[in-house]
C-alpha positions as CSV (number, residue, x, y, z in Angstrom):
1,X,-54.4,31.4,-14.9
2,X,-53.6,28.1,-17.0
3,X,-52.3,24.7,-16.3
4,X,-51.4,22.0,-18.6
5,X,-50.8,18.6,-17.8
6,X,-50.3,15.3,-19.1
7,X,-51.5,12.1,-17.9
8,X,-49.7,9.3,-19.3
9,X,-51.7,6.3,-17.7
10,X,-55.4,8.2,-19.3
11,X,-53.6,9.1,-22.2
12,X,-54.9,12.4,-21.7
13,X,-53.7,16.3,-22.1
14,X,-55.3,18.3,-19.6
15,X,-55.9,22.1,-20.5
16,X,-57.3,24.3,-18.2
17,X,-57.0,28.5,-19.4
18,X,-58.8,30.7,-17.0
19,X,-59.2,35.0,-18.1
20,X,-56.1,35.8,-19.9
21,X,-55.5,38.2,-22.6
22,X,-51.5,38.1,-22.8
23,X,-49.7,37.3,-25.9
24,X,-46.6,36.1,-23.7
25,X,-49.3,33.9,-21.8
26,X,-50.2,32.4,-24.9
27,X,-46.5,31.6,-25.6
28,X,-46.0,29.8,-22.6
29,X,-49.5,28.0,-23.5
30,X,-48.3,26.4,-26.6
31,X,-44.5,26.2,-25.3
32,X,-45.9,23.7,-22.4
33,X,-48.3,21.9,-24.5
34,X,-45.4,20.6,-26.6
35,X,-43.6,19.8,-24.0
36,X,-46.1,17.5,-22.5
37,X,-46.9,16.1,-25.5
38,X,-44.0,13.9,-25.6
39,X,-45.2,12.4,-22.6
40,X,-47.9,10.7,-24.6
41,X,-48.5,8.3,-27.0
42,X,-50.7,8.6,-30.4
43,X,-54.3,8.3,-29.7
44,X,-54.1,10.8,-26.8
45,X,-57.0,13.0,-25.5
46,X,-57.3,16.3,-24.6
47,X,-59.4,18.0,-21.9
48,X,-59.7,21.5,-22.2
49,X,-61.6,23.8,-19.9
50,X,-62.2,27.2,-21.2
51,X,-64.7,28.1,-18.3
52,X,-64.2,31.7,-17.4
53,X,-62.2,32.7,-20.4
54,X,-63.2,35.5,-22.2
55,X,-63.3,36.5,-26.3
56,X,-59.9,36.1,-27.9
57,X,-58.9,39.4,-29.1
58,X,-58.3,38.9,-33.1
59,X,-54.6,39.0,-33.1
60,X,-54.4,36.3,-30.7
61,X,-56.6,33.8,-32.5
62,X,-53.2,32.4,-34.2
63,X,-52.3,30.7,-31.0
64,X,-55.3,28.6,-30.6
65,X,-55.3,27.9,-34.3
66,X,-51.5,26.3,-33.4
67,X,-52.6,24.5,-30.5
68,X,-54.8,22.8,-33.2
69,X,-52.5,21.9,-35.5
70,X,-50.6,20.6,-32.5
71,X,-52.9,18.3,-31.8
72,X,-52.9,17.4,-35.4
73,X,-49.4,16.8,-35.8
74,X,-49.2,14.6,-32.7
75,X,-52.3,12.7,-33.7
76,X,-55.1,13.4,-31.2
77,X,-57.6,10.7,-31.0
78,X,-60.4,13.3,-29.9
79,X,-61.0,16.9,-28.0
80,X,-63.2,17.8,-25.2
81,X,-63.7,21.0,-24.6
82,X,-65.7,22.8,-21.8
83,X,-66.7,26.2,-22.9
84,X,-69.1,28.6,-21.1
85,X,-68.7,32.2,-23.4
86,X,-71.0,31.6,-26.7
87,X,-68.7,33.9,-28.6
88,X,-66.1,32.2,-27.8
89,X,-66.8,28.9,-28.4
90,X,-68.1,30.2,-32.1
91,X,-64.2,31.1,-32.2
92,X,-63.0,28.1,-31.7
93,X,-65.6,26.5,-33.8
94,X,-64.1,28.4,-36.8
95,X,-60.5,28.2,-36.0
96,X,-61.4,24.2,-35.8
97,X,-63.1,24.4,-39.1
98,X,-59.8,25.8,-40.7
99,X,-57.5,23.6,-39.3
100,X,-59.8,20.4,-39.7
101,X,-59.8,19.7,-35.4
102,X,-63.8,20.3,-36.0
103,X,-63.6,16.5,-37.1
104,X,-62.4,15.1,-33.7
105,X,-63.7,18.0,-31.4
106,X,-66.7,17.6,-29.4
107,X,-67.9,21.3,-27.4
108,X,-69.7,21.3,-24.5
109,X,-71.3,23.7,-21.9
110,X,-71.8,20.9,-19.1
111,X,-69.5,19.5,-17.0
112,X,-71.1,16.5,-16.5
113,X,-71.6,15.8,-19.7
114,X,-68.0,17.0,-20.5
115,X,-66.6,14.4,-17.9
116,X,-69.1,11.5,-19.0
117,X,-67.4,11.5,-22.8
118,X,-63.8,12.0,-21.2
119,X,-64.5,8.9,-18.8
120,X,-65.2,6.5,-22.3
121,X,-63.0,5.4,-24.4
122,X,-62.1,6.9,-27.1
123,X,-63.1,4.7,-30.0
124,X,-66.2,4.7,-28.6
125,X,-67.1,8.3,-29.0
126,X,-65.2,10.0,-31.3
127,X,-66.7,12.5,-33.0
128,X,-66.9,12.5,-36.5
129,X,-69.0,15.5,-37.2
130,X,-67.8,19.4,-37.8
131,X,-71.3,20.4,-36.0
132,X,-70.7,20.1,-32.8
């Protein structure tokens, strides 16, 4: 299960990708993302919720390492993303390091936490640093 939505008054890209192992799923993932995209203006947000999804096997690890430079090219302003699966999280940590998003992503494993950075602005906490 996945949804992706954009909200143009938060200037936010919400990402929600529950379980799924398909390559076509993937497809549709990154074909929906650009598509809401243009809905925004630079400086956006994303919100992703990976709670519940499981280890990426390695032949789908391109597709998240697209979504990133997606966000790139459509200059993100910073990425929250809500991660419960260790392994997977290190994933994304080292797909992030080679396409840079490490510098304007910020993990986390609580959603309250996860919801208190969305709620500020973004100037006020973006994150700067590849460690987290």
């Amino acid at each position: 299960m996945f949804t992706i939505t954009a909200d143009p008054i938060q200037q936010r890209l919400n990402i929600t990708i529950k379980d799924f192992y398909d390559e076509e799923d993937l497809k549709s993932i990154c074909f929906m993302i650009n598509g809401e995209l243009k809905k925004l203006k630079n400086g956006w947000s994303a919100a992703v919720d990976l709670r519940g999804m499981r280890v990426l096997e390695q032949k789908l690890t391109k597709y998240i390492k697209r979504i990133q430079y997606t966000f790139l090219a459509h200059n993100v302003a910073r990425v929250a993303t809500l991660v419960d699966n260790v392994i997977l999280k290190m994933q994304i940590q080292r797909i992030g390091n080679e396409t840079g998003c490490n510098d304007f992503t910020r993990r986390f494993n609580n959603e309250e936490a996860w919801l208190t950075y969305l709620s500020t602005p973004p100037e006020i906490n973006r994150s700067r640093s590849s460690t987290l």
